[in-house]
C-alpha positions in Angstrom: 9.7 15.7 9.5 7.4 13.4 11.6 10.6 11.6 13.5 12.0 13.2 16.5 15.7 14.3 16.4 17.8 17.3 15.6 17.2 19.4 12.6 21.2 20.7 11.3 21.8 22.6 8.3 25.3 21.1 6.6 26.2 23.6 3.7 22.8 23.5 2.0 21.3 20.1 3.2 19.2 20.1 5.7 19.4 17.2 8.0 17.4 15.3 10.8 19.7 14.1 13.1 18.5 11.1 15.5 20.8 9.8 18.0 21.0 6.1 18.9 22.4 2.8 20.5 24.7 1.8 17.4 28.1 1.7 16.3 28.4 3.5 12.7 27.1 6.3 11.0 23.6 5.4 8.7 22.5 7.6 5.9 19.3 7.6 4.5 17.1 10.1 2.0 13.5 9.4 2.3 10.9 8.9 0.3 8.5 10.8 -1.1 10.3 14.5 -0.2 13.6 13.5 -0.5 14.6 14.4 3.0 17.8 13.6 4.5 18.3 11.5 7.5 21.1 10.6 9.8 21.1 8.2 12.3 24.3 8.8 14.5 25.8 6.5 17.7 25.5 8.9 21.0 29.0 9.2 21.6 29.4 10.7 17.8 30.4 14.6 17.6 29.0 17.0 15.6 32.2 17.9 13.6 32.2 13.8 12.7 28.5 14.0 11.8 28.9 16.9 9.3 32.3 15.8 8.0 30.7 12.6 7.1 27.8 14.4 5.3 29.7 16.6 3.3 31.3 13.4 1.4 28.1 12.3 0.8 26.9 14.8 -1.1 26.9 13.7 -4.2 24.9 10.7 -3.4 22.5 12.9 -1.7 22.2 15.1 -4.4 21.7 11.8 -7.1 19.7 9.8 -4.7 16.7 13.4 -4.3 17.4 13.5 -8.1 15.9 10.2 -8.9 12.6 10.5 -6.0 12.2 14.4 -8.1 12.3 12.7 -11.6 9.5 9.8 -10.3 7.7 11.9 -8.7 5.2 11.1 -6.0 3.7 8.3 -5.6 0.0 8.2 -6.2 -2.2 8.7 -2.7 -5.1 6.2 -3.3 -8.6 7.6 -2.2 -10.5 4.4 -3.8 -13.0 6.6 -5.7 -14.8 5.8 -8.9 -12.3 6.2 -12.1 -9.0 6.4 -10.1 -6.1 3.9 -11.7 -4.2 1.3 -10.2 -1.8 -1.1 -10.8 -2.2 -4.4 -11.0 1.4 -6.4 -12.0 2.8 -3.7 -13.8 -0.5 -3.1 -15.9 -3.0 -0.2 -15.4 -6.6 -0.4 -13.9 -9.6 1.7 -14.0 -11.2 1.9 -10.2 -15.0 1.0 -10.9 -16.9 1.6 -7.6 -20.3 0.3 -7.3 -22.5 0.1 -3.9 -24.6 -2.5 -3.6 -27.3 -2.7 -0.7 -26.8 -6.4 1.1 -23.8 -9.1 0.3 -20.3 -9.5 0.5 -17.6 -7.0 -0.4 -16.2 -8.6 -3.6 -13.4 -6.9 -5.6 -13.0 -8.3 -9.8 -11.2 -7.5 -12.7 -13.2 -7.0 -15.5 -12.4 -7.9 -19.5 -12.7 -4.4 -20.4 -9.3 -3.2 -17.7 -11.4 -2.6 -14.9 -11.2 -3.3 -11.4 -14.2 -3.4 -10.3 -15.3 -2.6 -6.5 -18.7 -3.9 -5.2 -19.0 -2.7 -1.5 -21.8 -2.1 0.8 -23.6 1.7 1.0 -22.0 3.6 3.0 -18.7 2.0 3.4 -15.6 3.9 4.4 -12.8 4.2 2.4 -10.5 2.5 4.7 -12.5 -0.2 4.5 -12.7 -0.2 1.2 -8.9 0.1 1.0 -8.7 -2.9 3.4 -10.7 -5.0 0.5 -8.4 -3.8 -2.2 -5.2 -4.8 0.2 -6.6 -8.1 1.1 -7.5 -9.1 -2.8 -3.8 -7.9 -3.5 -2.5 -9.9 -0.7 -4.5 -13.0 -2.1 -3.1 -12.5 -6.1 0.5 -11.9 -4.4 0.1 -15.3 -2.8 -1.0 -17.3 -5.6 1.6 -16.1 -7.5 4.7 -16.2 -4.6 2.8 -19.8 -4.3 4.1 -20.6 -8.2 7.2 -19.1 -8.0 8.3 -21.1 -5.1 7.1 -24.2 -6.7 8.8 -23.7 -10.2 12.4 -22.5 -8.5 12.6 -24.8 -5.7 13.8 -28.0 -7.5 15.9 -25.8 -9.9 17.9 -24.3 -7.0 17.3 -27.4 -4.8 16.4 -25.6 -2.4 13.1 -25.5 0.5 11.0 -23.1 1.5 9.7 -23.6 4.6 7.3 -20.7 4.8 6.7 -17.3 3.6 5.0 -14.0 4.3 3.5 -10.9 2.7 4.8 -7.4 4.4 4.6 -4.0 3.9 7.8 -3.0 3.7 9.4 0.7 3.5 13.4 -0.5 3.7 13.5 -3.7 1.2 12.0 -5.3 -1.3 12.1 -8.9 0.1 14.4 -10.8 2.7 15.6 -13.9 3.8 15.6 -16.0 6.9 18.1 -18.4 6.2 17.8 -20.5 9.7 14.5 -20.9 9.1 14.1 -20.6 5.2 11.6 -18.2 5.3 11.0 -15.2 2.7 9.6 -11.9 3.7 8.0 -10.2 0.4 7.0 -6.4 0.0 3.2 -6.0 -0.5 4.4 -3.4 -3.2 5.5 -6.0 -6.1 1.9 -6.8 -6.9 1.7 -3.6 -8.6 4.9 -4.0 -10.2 5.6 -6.1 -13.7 6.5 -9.7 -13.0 9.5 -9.7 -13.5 10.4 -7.8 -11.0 8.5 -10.2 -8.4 10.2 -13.3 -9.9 13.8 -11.3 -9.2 13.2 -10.8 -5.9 11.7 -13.9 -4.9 14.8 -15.7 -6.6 17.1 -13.8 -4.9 15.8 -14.6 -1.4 16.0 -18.1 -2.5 19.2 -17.8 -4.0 20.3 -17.2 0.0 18.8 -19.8 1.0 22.3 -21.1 -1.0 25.2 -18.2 -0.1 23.5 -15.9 2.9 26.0 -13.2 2.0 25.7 -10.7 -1.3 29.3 -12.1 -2.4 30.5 -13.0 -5.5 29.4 -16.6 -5.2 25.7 -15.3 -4.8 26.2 -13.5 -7.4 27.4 -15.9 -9.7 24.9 -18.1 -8.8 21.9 -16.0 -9.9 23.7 -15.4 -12.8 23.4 -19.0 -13.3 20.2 -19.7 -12.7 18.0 -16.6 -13.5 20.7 -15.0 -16.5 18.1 -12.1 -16.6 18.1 -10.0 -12.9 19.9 -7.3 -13.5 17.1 -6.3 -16.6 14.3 -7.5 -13.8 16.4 -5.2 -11.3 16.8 -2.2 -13.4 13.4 -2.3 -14.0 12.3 -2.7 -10.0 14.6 0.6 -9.1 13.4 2.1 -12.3 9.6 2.2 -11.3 9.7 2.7 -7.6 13.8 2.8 -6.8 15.0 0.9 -3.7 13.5 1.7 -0.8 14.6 3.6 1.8 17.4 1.5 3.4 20.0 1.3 0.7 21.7 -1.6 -0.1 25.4 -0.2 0.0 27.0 -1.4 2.7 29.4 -4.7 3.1 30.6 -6.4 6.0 34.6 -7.5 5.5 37.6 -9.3 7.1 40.9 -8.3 6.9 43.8 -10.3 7.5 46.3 -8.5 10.2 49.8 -8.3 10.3 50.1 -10.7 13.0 47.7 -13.3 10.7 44.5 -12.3 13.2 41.1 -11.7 11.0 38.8 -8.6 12.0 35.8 -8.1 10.9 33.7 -5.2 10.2 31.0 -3.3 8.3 31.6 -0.4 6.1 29.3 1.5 3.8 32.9 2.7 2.0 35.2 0.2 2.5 38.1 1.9 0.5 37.9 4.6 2.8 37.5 2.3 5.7 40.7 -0.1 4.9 42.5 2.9 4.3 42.0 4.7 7.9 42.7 0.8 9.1 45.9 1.2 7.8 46.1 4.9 8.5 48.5 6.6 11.2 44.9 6.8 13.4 43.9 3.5 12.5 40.3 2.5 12.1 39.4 0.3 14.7 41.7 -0.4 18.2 42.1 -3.8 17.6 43.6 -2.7 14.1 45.6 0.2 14.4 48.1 -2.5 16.8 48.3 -4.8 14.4 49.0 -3.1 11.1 49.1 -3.1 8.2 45.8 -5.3 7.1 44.7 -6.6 3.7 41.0 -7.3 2.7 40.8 -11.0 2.5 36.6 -11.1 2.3 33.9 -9.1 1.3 30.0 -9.2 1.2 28.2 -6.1 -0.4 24.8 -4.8 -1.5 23.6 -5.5 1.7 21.5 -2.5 4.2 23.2 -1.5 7.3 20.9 -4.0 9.3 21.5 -6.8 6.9 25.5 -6.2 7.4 25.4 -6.0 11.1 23.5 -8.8 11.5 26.3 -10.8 8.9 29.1 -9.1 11.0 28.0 -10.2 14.7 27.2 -13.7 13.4 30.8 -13.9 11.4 32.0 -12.9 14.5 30.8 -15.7 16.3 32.6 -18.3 14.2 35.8 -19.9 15.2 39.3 -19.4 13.2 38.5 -22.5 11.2 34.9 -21.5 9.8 36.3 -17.8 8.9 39.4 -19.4 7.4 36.7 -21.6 5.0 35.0 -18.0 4.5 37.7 -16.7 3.4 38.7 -19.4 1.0 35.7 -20.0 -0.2 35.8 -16.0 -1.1 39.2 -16.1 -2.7 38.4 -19.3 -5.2 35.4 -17.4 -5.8 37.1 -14.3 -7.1 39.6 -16.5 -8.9 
């Protein structure tokens, strides 16, 4: 493990420990080896840390499962006959050096992708040509996608961009109405594109991963948890998982809290616990859950949490409401 921390055996897991400036507890198992990574707040002990990843084992144990059952991905060396993926379709890697002109990169009628560079040219350049001609058929098609769901979502787009991402698949700035799409879905079927570009749309609607949101995508694209099963189902999600939810619960003495969880039966429970979960809480007890976002990575929910926070009584009251006719 490349990252620099402290390696701790709990039971049999092996763990990389890295301490930072944050709040909770974040869990991750990486790809391609399926290590196990904890990133804990300074002031957390070690008798918290391992508690906490003993009751994850079972999602550990799933989550190195599923990266064992796929396998590794593929390290591309660009070289004559390799295979790559174009949209979910397979391509034979036909290298040819040519002795003047530009680099210029083709598929061919017969499945071939076909690779005219310069003599002598290194692979990394030549794996620079094959990511810029991805980045330009990603484009055209993020280009059509946004054109034919705009006016069915009546939504805008101001701008978008094409990332290589290792923690999501695609994101949303809903300020600004800007998407952020992985590099990755060009090798992936369509479909799976056409999910994720939707959903960061669909934000552009409901920011949070509520029940509205989710009742609007399935509204307008009926068909994303097929396109979604098959996104986790060639790759999985990427390292960030999207399992945790930022919340407000309504107080005893009618206040509203708000916080993140990635368990939040455990978490309301120690809120209403003799401990309590939070200071602010444990005074004013018992509290009910009276709003919920999930699916989101811990960044996502932090982010959602500080800018809930900011609201006044009113705007979290409408949340809230909004929530509940939602559920109804």
């Amino acid at each position: 493990m490349a990252a620099k921390g402290s390696l701790r055996r709990v039971d049999e897991i092996d763990v990389l420990v890295i301490r930072k400036r944050m709040k909770n507890l974040r869990l991750r198992v990486r790809e391609p080896k399926g290590e196990v990574c904890l990133s804990a707040p300074h002031h957390a002990s070690w008798q918290a840390i391992d508690s906490f990843v003993r009751s994850q084992q079972g999602w550990i144990k799933a989550r190195q499962g599923e990266i064992a059952a796929r396998g590794p991905r593929p390290e591309l060396c660009l070289e004559d006959g390799e295979i790559h993926l174009f949209f979910g379709r397979e391509y034979e890697l036909r290298l040819r050096e040519v002795s003047s002109g530009r680099h210029l990169l083709r598929l061919t009628a017969e499945r071939r992708l076909e690779l005219a560079v310069r003599q002598g040219t290194s692979r990394a350049n030549r794996r620079k040509v094959l990511d810029r001609w991805y980045r330009e058929r990603l484009g055209r098609a993020i280009d059509k996608l946004v054109a034919k769901w705009q006016p069915r979502l009546a939504v805008t787009v101001t701008a978008w961009t094409i990332r290589a991402m290792s923690s999501r698949w695609g994101s949303c700035n809903v300020g600004r109405g800007r998407l952020s799409i992985n590099l990755d879905l060009v090798r992936l079927p369509r479909p799976c594109l056409e999910y994720v570009v939707v959903h960061e749309m669909v934000h552009l609607l409901e920011p949070g991963h509520n029940k509205r949101f989710w009742s609007l995508l399935d509204q307008h694209l009926p068909a994303w948890r097929e396109a979604k099963a098959l996104l986790h189902g060639q790759w999985g999600t990427p390292a960030g998982q999207d399992d945790w939810s930022v919340y407000m619960v309504r107080c005893a003495d009618d206040s509203l809290y708000t916080g993140i969880a990635k368990d939040l039966g455990q978490r309301l429970a120690a809120h209403n616990s003799a401990k309590g979960g939070a200071k602010y809480t444990k005074a004013r007890q018992p509290v009910a859950l009276v709003y919920q976002e999930g699916g989101l990575t811990h960044s996502q929910a932090a982010r959602r949490e500080w800018a809930i926070k900011k609201l006044s009584r009113l705007a979290k009251l409408a949340l809230v409401r909004d929530y509940q006719e939602g559920a109804a």
